[in-house]
PDB file as gemmi writes it, atoms N, CA and C in Angstrom:
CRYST1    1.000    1.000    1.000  90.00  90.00  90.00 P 1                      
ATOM      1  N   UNK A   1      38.978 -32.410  48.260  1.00  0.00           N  
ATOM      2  CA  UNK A   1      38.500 -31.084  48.591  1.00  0.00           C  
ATOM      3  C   UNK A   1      37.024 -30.930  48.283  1.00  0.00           C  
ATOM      4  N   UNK A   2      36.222 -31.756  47.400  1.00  0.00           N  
ATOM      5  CA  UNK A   2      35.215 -31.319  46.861  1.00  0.00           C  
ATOM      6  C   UNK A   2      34.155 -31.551  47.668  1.00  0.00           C  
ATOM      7  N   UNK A   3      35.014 -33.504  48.338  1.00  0.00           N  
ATOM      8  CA  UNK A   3      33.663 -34.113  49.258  1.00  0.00           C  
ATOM      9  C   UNK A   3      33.796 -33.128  50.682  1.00  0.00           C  
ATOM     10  N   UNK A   4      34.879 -32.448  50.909  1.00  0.00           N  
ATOM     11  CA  UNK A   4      34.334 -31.782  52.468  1.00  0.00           C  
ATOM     12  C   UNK A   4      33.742 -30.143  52.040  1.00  0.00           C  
ATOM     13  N   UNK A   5      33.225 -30.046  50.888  1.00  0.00           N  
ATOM     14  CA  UNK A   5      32.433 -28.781  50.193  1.00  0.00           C  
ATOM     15  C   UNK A   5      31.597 -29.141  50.300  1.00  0.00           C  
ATOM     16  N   UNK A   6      31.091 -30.402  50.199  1.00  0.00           N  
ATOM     17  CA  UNK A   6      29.454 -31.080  49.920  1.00  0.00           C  
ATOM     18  C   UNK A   6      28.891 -31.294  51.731  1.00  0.00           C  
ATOM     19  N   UNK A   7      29.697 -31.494  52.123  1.00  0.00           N  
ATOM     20  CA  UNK A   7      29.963 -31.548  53.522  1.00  0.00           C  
ATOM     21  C   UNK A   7      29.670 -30.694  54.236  1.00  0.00           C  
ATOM     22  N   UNK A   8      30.309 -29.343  54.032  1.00  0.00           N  
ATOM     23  CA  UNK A   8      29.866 -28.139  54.408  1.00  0.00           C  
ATOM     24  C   UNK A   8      28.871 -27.541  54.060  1.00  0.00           C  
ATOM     25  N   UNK A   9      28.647 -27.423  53.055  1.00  0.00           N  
ATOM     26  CA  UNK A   9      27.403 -27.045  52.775  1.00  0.00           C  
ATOM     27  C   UNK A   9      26.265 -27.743  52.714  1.00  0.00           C  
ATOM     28  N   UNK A  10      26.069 -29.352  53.104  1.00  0.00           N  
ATOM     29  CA  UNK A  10      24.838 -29.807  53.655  1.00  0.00           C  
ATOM     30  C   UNK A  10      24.884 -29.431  54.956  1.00  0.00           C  
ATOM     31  N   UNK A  11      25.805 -29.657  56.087  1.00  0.00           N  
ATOM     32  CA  UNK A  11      25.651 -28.686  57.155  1.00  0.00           C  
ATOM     33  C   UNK A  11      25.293 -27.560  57.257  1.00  0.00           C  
ATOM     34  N   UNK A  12      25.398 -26.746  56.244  1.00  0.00           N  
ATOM     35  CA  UNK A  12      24.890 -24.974  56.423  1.00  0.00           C  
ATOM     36  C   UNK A  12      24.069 -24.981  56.760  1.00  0.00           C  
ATOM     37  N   UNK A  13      23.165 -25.795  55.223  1.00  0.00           N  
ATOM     38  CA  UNK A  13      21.876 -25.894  55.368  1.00  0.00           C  
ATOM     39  C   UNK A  13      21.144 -26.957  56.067  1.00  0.00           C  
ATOM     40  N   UNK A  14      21.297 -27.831  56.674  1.00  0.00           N  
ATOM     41  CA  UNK A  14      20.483 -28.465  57.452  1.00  0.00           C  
ATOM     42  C   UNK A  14      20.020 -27.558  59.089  1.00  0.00           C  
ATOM     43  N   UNK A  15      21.387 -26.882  59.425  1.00  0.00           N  
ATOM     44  CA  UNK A  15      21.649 -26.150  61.111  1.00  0.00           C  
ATOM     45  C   UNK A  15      21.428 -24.495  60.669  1.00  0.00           C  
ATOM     46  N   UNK A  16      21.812 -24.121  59.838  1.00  0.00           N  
ATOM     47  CA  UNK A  16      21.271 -22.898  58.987  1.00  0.00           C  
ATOM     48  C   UNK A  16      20.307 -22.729  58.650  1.00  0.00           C  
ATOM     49  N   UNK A  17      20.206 -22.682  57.213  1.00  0.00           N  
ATOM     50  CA  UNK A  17      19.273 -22.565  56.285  1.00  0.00           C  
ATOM     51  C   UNK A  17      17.813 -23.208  56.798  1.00  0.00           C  
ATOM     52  N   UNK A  18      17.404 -23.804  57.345  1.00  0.00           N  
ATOM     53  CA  UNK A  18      16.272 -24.421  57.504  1.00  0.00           C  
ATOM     54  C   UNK A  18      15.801 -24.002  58.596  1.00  0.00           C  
ATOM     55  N   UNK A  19      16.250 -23.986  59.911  1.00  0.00           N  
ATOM     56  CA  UNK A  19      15.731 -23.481  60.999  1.00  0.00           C  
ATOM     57  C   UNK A  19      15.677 -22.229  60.653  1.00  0.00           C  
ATOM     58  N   UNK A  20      16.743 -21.243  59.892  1.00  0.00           N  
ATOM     59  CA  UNK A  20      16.314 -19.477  59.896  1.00  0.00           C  
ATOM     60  C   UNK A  20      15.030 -19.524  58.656  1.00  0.00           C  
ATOM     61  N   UNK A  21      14.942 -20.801  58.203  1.00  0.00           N  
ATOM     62  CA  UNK A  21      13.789 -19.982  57.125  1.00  0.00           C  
ATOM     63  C   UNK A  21      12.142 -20.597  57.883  1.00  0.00           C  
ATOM     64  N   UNK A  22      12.635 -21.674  59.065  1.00  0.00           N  
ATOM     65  CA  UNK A  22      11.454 -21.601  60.234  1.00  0.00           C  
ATOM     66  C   UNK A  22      11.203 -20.733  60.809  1.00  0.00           C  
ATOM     67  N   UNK A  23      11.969 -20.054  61.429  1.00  0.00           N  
ATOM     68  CA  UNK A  23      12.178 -18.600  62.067  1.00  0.00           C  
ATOM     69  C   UNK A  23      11.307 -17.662  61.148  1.00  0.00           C  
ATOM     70  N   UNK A  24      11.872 -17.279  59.889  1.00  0.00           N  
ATOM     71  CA  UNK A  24      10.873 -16.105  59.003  1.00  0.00           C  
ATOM     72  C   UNK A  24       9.576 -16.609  59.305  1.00  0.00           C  
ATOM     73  N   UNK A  25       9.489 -18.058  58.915  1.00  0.00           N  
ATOM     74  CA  UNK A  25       7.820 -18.024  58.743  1.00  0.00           C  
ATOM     75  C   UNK A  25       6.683 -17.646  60.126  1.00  0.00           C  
ATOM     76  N   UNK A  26       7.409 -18.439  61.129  1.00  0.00           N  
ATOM     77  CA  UNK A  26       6.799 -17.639  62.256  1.00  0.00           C  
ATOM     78  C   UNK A  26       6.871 -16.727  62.827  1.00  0.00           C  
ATOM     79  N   UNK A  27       8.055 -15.466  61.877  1.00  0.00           N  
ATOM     80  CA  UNK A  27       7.683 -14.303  62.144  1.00  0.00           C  
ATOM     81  C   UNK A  27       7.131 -13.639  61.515  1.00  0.00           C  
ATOM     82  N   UNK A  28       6.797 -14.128  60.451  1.00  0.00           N  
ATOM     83  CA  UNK A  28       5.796 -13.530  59.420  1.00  0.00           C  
ATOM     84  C   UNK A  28       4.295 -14.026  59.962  1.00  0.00           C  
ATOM     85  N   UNK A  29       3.642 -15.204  60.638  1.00  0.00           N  
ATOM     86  CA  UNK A  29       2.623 -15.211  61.069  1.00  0.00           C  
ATOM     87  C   UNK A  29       2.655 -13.590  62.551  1.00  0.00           C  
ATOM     88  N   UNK A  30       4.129 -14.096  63.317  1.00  0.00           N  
ATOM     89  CA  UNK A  30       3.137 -12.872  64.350  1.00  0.00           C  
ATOM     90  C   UNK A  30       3.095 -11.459  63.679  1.00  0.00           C  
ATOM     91  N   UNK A  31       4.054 -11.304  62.876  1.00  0.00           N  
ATOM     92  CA  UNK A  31       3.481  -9.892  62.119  1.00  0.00           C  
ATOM     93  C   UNK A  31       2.127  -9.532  61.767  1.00  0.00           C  
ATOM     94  N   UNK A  32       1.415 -10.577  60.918  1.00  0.00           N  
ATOM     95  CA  UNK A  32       0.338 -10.767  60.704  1.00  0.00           C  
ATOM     96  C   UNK A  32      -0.966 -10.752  61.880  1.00  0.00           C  
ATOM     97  N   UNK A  33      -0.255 -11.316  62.857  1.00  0.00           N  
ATOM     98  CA  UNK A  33      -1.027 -11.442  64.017  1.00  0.00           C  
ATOM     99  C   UNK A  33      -1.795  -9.835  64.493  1.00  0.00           C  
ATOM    100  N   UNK A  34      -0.259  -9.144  64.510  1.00  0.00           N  
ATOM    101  CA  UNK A  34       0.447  -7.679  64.909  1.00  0.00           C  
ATOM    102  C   UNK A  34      -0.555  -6.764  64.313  1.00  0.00           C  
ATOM    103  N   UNK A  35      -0.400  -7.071  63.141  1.00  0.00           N  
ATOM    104  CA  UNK A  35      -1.449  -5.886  61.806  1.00  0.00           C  
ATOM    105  C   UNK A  35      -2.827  -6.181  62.252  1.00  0.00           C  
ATOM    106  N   UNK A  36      -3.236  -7.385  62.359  1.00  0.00           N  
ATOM    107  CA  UNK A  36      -4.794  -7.678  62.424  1.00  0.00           C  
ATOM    108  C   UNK A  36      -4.864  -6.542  63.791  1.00  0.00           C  
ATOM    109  N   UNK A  37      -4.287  -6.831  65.220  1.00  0.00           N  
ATOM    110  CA  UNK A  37      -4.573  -5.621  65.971  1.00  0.00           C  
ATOM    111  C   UNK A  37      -4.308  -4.337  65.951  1.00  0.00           C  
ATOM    112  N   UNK A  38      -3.196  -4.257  65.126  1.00  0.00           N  
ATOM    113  CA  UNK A  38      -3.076  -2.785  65.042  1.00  0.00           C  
ATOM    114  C   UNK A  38      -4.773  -2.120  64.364  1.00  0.00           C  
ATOM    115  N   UNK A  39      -4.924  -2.911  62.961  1.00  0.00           N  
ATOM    116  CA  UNK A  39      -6.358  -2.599  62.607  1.00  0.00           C  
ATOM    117  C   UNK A  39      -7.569  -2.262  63.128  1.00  0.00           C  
ATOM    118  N   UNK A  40      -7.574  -3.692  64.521  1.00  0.00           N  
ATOM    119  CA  UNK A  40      -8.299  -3.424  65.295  1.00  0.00           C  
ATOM    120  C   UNK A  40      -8.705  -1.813  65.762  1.00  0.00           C  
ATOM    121  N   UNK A  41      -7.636  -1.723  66.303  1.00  0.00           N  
ATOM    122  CA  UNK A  41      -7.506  -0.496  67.566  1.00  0.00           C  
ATOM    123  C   UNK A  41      -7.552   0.968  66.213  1.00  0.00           C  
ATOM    124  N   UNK A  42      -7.189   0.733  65.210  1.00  0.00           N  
ATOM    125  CA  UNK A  42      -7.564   2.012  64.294  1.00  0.00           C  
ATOM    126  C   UNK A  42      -8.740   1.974  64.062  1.00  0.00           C  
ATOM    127  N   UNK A  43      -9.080   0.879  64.009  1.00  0.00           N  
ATOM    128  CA  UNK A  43     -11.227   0.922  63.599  1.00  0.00           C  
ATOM    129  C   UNK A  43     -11.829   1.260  65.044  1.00  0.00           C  
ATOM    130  N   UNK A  44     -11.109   1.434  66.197  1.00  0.00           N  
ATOM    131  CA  UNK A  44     -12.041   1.931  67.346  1.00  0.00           C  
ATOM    132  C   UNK A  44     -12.489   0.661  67.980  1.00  0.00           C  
ATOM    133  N   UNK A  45     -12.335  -0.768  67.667  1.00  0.00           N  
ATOM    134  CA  UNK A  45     -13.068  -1.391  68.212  1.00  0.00           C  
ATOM    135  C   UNK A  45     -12.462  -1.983  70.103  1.00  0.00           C  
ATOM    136  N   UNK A  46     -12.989  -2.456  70.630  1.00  0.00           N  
ATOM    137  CA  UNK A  46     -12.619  -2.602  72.015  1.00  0.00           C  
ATOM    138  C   UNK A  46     -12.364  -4.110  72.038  1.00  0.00           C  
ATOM    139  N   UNK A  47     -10.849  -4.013  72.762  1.00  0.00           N  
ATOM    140  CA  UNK A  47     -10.444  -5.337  72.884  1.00  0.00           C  
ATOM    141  C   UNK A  47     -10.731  -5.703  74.291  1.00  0.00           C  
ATOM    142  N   UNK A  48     -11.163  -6.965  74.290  1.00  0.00           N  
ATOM    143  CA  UNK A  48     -11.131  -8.229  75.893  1.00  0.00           C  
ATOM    144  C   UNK A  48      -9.786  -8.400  76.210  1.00  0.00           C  
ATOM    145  N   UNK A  49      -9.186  -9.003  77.009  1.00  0.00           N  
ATOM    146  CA  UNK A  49      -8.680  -9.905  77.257  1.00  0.00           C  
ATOM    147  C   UNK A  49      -8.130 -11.087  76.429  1.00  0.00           C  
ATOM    148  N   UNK A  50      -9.692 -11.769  75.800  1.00  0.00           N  
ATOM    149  CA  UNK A  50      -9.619 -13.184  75.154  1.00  0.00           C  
ATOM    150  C   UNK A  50      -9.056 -12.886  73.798  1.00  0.00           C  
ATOM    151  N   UNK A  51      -9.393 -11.462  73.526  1.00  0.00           N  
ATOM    152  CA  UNK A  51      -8.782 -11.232  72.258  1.00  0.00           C  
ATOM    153  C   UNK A  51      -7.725 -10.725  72.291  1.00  0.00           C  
ATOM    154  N   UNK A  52      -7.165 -10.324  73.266  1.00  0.00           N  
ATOM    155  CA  UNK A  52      -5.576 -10.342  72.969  1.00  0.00           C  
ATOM    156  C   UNK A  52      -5.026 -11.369  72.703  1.00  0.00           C  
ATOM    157  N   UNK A  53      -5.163 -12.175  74.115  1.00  0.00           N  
ATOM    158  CA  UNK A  53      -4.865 -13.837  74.286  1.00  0.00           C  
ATOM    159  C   UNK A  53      -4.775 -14.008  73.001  1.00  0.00           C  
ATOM    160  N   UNK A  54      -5.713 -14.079  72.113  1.00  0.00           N  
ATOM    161  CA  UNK A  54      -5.851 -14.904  71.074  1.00  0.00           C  
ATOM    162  C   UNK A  54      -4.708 -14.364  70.326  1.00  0.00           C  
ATOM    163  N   UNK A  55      -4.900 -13.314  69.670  1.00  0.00           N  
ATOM    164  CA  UNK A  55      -3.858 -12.849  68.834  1.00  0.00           C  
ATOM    165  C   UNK A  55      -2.398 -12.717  69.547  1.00  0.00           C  
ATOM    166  N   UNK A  56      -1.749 -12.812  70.534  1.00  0.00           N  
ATOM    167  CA  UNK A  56      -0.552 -12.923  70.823  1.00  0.00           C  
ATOM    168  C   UNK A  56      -0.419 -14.250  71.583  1.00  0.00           C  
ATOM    169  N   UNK A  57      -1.264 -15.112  71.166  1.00  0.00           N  
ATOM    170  CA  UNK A  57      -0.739 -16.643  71.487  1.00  0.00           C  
ATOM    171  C   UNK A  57       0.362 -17.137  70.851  1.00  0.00           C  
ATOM    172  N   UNK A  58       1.459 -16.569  69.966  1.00  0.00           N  
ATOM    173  CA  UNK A  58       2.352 -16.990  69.170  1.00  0.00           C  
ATOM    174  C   UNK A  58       3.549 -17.349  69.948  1.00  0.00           C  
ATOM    175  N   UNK A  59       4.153 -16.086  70.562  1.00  0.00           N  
ATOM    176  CA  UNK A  59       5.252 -15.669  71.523  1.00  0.00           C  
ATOM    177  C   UNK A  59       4.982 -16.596  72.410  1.00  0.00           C  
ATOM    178  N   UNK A  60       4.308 -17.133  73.118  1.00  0.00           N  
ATOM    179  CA  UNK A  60       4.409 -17.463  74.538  1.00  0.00           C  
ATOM    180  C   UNK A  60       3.669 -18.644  74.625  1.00  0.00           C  
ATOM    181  N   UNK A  61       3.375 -19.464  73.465  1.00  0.00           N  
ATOM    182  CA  UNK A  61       2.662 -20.596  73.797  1.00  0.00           C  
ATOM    183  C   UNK A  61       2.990 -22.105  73.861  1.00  0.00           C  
ATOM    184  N   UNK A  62       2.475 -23.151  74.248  1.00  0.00           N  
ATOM    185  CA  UNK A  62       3.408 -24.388  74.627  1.00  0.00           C  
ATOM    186  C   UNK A  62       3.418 -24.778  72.458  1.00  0.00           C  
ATOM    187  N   UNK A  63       2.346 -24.310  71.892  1.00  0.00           N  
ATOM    188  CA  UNK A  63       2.136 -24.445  70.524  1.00  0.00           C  
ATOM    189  C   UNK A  63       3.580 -24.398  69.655  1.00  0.00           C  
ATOM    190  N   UNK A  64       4.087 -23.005  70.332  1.00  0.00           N  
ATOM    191  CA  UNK A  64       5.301 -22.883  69.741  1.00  0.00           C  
ATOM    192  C   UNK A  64       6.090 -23.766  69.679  1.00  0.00           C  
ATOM    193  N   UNK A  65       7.072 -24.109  71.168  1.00  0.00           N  
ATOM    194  CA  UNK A  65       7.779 -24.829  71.542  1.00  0.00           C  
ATOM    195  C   UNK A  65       7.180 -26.383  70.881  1.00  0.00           C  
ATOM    196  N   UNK A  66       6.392 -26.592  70.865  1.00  0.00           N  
ATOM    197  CA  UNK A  66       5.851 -28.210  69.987  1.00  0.00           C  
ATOM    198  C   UNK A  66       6.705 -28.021  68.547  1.00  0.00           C  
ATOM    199  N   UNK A  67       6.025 -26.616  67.923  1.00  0.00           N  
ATOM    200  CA  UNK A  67       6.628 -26.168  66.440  1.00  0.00           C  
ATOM    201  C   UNK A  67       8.247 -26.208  66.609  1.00  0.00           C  
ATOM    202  N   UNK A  68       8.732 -26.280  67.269  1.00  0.00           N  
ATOM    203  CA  UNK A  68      10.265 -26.030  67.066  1.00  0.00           C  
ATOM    204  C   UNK A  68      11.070 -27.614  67.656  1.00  0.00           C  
ATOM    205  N   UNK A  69      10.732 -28.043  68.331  1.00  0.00           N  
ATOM    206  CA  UNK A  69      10.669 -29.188  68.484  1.00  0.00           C  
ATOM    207  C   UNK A  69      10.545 -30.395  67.205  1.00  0.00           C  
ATOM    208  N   UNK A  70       9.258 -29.567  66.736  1.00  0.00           N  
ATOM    209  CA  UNK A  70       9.204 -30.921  65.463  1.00  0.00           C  
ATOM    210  C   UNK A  70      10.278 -30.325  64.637  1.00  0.00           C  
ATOM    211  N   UNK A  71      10.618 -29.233  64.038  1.00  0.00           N  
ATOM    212  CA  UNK A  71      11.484 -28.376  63.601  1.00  0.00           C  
ATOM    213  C   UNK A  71      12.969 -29.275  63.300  1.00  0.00           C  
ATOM    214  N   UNK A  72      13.270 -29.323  64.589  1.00  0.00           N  
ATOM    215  CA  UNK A  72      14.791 -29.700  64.717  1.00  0.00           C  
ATOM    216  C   UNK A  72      14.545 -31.662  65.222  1.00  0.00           C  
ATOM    217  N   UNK A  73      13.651 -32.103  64.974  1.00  0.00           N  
ATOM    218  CA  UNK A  73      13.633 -33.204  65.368  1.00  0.00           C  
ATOM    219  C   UNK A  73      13.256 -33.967  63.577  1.00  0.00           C  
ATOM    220  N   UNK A  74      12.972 -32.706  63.284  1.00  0.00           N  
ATOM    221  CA  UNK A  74      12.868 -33.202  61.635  1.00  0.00           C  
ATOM    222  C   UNK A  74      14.585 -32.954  61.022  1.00  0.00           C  
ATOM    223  N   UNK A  75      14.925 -32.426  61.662  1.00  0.00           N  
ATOM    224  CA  UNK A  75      16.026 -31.773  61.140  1.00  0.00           C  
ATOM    225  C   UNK A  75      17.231 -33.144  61.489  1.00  0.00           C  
ATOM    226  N   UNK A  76      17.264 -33.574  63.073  1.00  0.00           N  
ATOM    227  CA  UNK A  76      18.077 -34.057  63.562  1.00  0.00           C  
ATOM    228  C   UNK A  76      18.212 -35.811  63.643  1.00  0.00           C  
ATOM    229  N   UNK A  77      17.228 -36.195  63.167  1.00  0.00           N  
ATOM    230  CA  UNK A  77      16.539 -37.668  62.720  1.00  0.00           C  
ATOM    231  C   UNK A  77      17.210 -38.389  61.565  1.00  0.00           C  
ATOM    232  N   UNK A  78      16.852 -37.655  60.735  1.00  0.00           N  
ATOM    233  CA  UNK A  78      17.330 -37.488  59.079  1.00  0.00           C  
ATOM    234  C   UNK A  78      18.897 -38.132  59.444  1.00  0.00           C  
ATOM    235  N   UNK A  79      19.288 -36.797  60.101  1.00  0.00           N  
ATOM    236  CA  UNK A  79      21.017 -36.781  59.479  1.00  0.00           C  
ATOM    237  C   UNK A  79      21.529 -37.509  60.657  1.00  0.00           C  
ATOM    238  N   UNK A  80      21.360 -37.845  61.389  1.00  0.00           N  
ATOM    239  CA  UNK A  80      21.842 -38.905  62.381  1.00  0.00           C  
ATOM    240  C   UNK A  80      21.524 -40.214  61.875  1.00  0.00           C  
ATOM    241  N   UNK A  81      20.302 -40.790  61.173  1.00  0.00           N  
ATOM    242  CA  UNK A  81      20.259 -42.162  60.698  1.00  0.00           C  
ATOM    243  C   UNK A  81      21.127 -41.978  59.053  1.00  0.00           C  
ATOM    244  N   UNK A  82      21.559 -40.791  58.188  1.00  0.00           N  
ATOM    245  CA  UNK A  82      22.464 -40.877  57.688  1.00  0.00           C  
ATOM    246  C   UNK A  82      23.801 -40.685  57.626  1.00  0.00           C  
ATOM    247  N   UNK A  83      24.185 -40.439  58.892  1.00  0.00           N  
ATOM    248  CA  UNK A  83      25.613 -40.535  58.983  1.00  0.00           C  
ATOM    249  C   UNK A  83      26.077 -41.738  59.409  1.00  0.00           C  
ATOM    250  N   UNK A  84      24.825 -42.279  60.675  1.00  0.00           N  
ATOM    251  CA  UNK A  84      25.191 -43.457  61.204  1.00  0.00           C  
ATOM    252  C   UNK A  84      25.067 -44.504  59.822  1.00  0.00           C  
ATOM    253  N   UNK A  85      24.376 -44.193  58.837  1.00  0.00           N  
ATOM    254  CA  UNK A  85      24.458 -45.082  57.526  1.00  0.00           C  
ATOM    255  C   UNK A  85      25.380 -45.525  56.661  1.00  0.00           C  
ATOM    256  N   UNK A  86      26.521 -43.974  56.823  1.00  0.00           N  
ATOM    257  CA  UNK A  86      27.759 -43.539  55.824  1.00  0.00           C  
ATOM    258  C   UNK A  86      28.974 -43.968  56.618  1.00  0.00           C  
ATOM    259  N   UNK A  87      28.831 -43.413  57.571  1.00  0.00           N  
ATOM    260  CA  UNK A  87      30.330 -43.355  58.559  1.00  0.00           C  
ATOM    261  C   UNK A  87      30.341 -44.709  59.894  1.00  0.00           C  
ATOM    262  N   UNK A  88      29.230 -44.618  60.461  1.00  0.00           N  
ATOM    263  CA  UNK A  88      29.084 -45.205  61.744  1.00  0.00           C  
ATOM    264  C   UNK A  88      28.586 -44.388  62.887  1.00  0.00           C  
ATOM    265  N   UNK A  89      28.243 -45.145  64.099  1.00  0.00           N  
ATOM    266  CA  UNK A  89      27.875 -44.640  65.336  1.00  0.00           C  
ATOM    267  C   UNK A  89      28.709 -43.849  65.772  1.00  0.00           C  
ATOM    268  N   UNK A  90      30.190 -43.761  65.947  1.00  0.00           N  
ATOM    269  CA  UNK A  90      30.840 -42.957  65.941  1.00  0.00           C  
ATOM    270  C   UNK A  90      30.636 -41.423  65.880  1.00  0.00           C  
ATOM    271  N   UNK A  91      30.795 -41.589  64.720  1.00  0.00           N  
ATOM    272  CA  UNK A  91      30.674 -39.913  64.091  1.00  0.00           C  
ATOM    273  C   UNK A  91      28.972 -39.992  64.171  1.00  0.00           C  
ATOM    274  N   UNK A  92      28.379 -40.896  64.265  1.00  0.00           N  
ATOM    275  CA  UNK A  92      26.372 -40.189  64.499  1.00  0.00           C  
ATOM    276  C   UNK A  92      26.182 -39.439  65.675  1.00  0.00           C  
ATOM    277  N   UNK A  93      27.060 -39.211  66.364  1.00  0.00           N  
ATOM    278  CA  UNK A  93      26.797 -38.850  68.029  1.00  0.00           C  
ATOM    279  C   UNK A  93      26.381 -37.202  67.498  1.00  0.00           C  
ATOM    280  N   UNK A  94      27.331 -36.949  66.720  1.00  0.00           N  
ATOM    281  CA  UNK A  94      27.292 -35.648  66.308  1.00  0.00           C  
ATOM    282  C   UNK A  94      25.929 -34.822  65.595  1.00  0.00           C  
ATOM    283  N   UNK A  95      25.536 -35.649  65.236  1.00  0.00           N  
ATOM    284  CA  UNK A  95      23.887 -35.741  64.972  1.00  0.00           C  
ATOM    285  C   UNK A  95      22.709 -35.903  66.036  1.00  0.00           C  
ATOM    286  N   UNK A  96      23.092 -36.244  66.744  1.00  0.00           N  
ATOM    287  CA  UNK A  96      21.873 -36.174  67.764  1.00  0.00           C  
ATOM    288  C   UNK A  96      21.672 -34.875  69.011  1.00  0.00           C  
ATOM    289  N   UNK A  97      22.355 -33.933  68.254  1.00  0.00           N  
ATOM    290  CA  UNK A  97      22.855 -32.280  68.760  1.00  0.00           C  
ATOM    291  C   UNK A  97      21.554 -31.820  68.570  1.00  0.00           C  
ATOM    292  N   UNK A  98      20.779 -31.825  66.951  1.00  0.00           N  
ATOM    293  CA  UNK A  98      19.699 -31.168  66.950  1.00  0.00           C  
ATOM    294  C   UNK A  98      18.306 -31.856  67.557  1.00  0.00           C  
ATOM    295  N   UNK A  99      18.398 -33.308  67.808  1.00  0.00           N  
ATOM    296  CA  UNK A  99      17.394 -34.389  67.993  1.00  0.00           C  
ATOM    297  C   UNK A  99      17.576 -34.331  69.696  1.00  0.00           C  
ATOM    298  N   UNK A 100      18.321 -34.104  70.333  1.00  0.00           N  
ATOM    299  CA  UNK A 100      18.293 -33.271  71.722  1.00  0.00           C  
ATOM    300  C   UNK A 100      17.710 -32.068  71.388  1.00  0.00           C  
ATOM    301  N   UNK A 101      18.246 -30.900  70.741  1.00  0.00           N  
ATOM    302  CA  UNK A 101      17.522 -29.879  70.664  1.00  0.00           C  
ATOM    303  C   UNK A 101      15.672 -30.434  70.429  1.00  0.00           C  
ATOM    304  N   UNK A 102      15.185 -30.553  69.695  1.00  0.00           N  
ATOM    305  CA  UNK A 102      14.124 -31.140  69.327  1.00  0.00           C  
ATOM    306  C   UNK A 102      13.607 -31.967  70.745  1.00  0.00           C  
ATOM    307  N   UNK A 103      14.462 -32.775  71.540  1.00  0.00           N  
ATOM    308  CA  UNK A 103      13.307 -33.254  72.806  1.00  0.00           C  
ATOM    309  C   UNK A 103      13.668 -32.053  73.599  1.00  0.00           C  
ATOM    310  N   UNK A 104      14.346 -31.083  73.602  1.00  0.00           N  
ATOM    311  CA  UNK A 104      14.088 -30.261  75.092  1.00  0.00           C  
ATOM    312  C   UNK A 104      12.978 -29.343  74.594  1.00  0.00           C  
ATOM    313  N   UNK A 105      13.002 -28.933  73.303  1.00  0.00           N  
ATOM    314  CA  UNK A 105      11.845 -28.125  72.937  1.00  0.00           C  
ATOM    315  C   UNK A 105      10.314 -29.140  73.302  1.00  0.00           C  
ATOM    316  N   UNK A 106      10.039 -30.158  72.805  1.00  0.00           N  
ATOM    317  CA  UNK A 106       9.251 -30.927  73.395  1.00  0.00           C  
ATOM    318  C   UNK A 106       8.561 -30.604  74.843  1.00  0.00           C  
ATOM    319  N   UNK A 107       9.846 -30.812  75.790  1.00  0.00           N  
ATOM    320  CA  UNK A 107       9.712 -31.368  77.232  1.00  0.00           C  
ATOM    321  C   UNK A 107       9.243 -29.751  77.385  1.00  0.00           C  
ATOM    322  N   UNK A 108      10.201 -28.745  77.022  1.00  0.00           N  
ATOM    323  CA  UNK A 108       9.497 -27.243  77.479  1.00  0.00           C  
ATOM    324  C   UNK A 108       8.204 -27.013  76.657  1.00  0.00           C  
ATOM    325  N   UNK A 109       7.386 -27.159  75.842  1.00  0.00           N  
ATOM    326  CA  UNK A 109       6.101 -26.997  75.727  1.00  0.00           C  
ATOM    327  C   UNK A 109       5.596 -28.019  76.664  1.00  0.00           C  
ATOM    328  N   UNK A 110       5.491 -29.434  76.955  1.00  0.00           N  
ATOM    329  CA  UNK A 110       5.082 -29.983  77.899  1.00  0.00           C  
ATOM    330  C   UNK A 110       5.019 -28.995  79.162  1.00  0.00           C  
ATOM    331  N   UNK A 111       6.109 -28.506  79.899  1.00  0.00           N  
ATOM    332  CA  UNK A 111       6.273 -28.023  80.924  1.00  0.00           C  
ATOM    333  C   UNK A 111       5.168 -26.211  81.110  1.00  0.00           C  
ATOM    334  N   UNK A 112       4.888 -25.745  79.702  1.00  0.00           N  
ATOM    335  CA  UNK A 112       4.277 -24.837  79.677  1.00  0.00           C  
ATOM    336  C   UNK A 112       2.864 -24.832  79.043  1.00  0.00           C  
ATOM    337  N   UNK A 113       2.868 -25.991  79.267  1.00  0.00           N  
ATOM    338  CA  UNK A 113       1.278 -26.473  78.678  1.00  0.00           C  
ATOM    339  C   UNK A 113       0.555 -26.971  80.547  1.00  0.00           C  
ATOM    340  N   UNK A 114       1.282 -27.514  80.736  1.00  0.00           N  
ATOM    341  CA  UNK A 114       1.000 -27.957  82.362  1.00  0.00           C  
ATOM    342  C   UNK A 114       1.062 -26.723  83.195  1.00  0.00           C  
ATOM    343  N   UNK A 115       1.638 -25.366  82.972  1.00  0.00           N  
ATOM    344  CA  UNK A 115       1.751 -24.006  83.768  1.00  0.00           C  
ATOM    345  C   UNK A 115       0.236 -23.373  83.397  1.00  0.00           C  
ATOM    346  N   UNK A 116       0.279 -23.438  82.114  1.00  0.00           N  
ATOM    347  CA  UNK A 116      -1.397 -22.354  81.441  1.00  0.00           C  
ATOM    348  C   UNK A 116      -2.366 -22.593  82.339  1.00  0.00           C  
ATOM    349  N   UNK A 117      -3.289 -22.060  82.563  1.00  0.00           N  
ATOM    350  CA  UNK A 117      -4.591 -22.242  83.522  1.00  0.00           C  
ATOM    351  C   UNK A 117      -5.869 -22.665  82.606  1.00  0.00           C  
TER     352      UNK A 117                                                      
END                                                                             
């Protein structure tokens, strides 16, 4: 009973815990992003274009998708060369769930890095 506790709960946290505490942090940068313009626009000053761009490059950029990519490719690497270590190829298949996740995030910043002008 104990080893499928240890079990479970390195799964939580590898597919859990780690990607949602990736998640906070880059929502704590666009918050940050958020405040710097809100500031802006209370001090009166006049925004471009380039300065929006700039400050809401978070949401929508191929940058991201790279970040989440390495994310789960850090995530999905790991535990696929240690299961295939413990158990076998077999049961590693099950590991290469997040290391797919991790190349499609890849291939879609590729694909939206080649769209930007």
């Amino acid at each position: 009973m104990d080893e499928q506790m240890i079990g479970l709960a390195a799964v939580l946290m590898l597919f859990g815990l780690m990607p949602l505490t990736a998640g906070i942090v880059f929502l704590k940068i666009k918050t940050k992003k958020m405040e710097a313009l809100v500031k802006l626009v209370e001090l009166g000053t006049t925004l471009d274009a380039e300065m929006l761009r700039m400050l809401s490059d978070g949401a929508s950029s191929y940058r991201t998708d790279y970040k989440w990519a390495l994310v789960w490719l850090a995530i999905g690497i790991p535990v696929t060369a240690g299961i295939w270590a413990q158990v076998g190829l077999g049961e590693a298949i099950w590991g290469l769930i997040p290391v797919f996740l991790g190349i499609a995030f890849g291939i879609a910043g590729k694909l939206r890095l080649r769209e930007s002008p």
